[in-house]
C-alpha positions, -999 to +999 in steps of 0.1 A: -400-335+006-397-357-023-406-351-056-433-380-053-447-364-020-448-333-034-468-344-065-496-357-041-493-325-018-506-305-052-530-337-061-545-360-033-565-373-048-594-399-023-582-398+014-581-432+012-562-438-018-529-436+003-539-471+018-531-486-011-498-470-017-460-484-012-450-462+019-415-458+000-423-432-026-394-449-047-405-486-047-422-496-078-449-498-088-472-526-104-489-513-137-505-545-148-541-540-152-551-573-154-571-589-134-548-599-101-546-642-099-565-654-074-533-666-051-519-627-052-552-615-038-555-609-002-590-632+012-616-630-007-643-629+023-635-597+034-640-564+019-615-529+024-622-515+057-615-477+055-597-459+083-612-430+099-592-397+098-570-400+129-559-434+123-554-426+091-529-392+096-514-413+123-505-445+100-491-419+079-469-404+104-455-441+115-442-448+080-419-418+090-411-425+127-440-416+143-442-437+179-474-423+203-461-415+239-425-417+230-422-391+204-441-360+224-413-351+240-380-331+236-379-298+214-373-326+186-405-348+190-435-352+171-466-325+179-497-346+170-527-320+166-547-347+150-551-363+184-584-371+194-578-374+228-571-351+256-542-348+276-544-371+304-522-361+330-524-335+359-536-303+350-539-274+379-570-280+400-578-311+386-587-338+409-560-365+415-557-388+384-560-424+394-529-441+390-541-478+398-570-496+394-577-530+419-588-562+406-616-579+432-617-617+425-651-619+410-639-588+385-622-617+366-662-624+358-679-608+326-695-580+337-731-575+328-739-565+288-756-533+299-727-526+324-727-530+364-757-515+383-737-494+403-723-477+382-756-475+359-772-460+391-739-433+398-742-423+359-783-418+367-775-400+401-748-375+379-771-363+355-801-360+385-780-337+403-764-317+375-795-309+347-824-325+366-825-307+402-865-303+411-881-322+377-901-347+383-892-372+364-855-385+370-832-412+354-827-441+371-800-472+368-828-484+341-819-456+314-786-461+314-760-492+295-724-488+297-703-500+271-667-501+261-660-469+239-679-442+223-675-459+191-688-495+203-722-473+225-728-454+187-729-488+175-749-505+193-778-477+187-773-476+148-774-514+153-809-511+167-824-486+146-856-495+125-860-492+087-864-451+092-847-420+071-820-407+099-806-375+096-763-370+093-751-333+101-719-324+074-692-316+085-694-342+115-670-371+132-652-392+108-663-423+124-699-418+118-690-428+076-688-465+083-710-467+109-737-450+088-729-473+058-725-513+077-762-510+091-784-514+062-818-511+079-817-471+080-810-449+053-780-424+058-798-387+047-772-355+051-779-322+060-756-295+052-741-270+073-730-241+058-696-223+067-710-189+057-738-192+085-714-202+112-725-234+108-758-226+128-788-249+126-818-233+135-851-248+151-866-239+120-842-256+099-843-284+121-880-288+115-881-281+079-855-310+076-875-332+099-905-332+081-893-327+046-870-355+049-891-378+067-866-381+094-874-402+123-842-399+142-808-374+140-771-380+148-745-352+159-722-343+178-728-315+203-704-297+209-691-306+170-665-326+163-645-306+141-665-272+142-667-266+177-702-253+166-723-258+202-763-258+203-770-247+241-791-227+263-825-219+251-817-232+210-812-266+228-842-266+247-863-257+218-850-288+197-855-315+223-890-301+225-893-299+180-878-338+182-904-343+209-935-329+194-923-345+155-917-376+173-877-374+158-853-389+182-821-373+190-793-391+192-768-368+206-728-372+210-723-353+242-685-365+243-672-328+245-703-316+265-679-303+294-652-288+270-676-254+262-666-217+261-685-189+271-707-201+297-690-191+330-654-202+347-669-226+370-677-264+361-695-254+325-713-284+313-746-285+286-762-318+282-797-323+266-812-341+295-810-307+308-847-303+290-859-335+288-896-333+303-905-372+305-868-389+305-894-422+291-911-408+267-892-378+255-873-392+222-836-379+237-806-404+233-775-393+247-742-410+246-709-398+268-678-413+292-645-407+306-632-409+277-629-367+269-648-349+300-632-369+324-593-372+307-596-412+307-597-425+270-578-456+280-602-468+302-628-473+276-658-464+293-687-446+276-721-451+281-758-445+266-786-431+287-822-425+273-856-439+279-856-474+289-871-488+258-843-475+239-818-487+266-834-526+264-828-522+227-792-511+230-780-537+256-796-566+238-776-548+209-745-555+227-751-589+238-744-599+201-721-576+192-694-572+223-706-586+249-699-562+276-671-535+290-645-542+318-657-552+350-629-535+370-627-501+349-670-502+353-662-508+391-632-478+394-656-458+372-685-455+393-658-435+419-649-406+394-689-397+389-696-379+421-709-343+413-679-331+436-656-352+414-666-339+381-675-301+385-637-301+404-623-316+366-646-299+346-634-263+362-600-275+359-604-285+321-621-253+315-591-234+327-563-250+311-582-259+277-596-221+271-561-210+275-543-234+249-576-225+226-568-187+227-533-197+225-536-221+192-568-200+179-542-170+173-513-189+164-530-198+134-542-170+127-506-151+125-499-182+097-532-168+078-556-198+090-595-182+086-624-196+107-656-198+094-665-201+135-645-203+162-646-232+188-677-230+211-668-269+224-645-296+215-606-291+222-605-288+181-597-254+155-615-259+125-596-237+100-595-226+065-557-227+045-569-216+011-551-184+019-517-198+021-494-203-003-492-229-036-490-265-014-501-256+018-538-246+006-554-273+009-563-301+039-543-323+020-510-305+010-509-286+044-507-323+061-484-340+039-462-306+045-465-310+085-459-342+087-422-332+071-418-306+099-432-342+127-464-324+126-498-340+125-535-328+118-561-336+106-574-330+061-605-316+062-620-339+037-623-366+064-654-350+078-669-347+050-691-376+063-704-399+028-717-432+039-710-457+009-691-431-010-724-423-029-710-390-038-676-403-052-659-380-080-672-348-064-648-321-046-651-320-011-665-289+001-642-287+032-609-295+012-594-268+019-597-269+059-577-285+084-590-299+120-563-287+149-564-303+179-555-285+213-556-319+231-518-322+239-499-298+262-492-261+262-457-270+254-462-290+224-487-266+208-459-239+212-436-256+194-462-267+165-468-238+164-431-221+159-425-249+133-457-240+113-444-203+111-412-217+096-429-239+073-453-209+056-426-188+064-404-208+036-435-211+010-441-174+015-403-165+003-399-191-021 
């Protein structure tokens, strides 16, 4: 490491001050304080985009060779725990992944903003059959718009939100910080979760906050992306029906809602609409897709399900701002959604992802990672390094340190969700934590894991 990368291993500073940063720590550097001429200035129209966290920790791995796909393999290739994705080929048990996806000639149409019916009606008929089995009142192709990526479906809801208070949890996904800051109707209100507690949110929390916020509507991610922190069972049930009787909707990231622990070894899945009483009326809004549960990020198809006045408002969302997913993914979608299909991955996912969790959960551990809870959901390990040594103890140290040993995770800080940077100058309370990811293979979390040893082996002695 050099002397420069140490020096912002001890002091990190913003996560996002790197951006602006020559990648060579030796290049110079411009002092001048005056203001830049107008012809050295990149366009005026357009303001700085921020990253979110994993593009972020994976630029920085590029600058030092990083290539996704190539470098994961061979005892020298890059282990990237900061991946948000899961690994998508065979696992034992799994169904067989589809290699090939035809192309009928009027696929080369646009497919319909709110996504094709069939496949509308396959997502309705999945949920029916998995949460809904003797209720009276069903989802049907009408509460349901597909769209092209969890990030664009998220979108399209905060796009079509009134002029209400709406409720962030902290820590939560990284992406929610821009998307809560670009739609100025709303008003961004967090709500902290403590480490000490576990991170648990009870129902009496949950109402206090409703009504002493003025909240009319709540975002998060169940399971929690980074905690793994999972509301199920009974707890869930009881705040569908608080959001229900405060007339609070729920909009819930179910992306990880098949990636649970400790709810049996066969197909465990949790999904609000499990206790949804009215699927019209009740204010539930749950987005999810192939993306994790089913092991197809690539595909980019996610989708929105709720009452139908929520989904009209959505889709007329998207016709302005993307138009509409794939037709021929949509099509090849609708053939993965079978129950039959999905309990046979969700098993199989279930298997081979508790295994690499007990596997990561106590390599970290041996290195003197704490865990203020341990994964309930997700495929992530949210973990403490104030314990190790002088440049490894916090998010942002630890990463710059990995990514020397071709390492990646993910700082902390970057869940540390602050919409407009409204609380700018202020440590982060999670700077000191680090989100794992236990979305590659078995055999690159093995040898992470041995190079981690080595690393706070080294601090340790020196």
């Amino acid at each position: 490491m050099t002397d420069a990368e140490r020096e912002h291993a001890e002091d990190p500073g913003d996560p996002q001050a790197d951006e602006g940063r020559p990648s060579d720590p030796g290049a110079p550097v411009d002092r001048d304080d005056s203001p830049p001429r107008r012809e050295e200035r990149a366009v005026h129209a357009f303001r700085k985009v921020p990253r979110t966290g994993v593009i972020y920790v994976t630029t920085e791995a590029a600058r030092l060779g990083f290539n996704p796909g190539r470098d994961a393999e061979g005892p020298d290739g890059w282990c990237n725990l900061g991946q948000g994705q899961p690994e998508t080929g065979p696992i034992p048990g799994a169904p067989e992944r589809c290699a090939a996806v035809p192309i009928a000639g009027d696929d080369q149409e646009y497919a319909p903003v709110a996504g094709l019916w069939e496949l509308r009606e396959a997502i309705a008929s999945l949920y029916n059959r998995a949460y809904r089995r003797g209720m009276p009142s069903r989802y049907t192709a009408e509460n349901v718009a597909v769209s092209g990526g969890g990030r664009i479906a998220l979108t399209r809801a905060a796009a079509a939100l009134g002029q209400i208070n709406l409720g962030h949890f902290l820590p939560d996904y990284t992406a929610y910080e821009e998307l809560l800051d670009v739609f100025r109707l709303f008003s961004p209100i967090p709500i902290l979760l403590e480490g000490e507690r576990g991170y648990t949110f009870s129902v009496g929390d949950l109402r206090r906050e409703i009504l002493g916020r003025g909240l009319s509507a709540i975002l998060a991610s169940n399971p929690c992306n980074p905690t793994g922190k999972h509301v199920r069972g009974e707890e869930l049930a009881a705040w569908v029906r608080t959001a229900k009787e405060l007339d609070c909707a729920l909009l819930l990231d179910e992306f990880y809602s098949h990636y649970v622990y400790g709810m049996g070894d066969v197909a465990p899945m949790e999904s609000a609409a499990r206790y949804v009483e009215h699927v019209d009326r009740d204010p539930v809004v749950i987005f999810d897709g192939l993306t994790k549960n089913w092991r197809y990020p690539g595909w980019r198809v996610t989708w929105t399900l709720g009452p139908r006045e929520v989904i009209e408002a959505v889709a007329s969302a998207g016709s302005f701002l993307d138009g509409g997913g794939s037709k021929p993914m949509q099509r090849a979608a609708a053939e993965l959604l079978t129950i039959e299909h999905t309990r046979a991955e969700t098993t199989a996912i279930h298997r081979a992802f508790s295994r690499k969790r007990d596997l990561l959960l106590a390599g970290l551990r041996k290195l003197g990672v704490t865990f203020d809870v341990e994964p309930e959901g997700t495929f992530y390990v949210w973990g403490s390094v104030a314990d190790l040594p002088p440049g490894l103890s916090d998010g942002h140290g630890f990463f710059r340190a990995a990514l020397g040993e071709r390492i990646i995770v993910v700082p902390g800080e970057f869940f540390d969700v602050n919409p407009g940077k409204r609380r700018a100058g202020r440590p982060s309370r999670f700077r000191h934590h680090v989100r794992f990811s236990f979305g590659p293979s078995e055999d690159v979390l093995v040898r992470a894991l041995g190079r981690l040893e080595r690393m706070v082996g080294e601090r340790r002695r020196a």
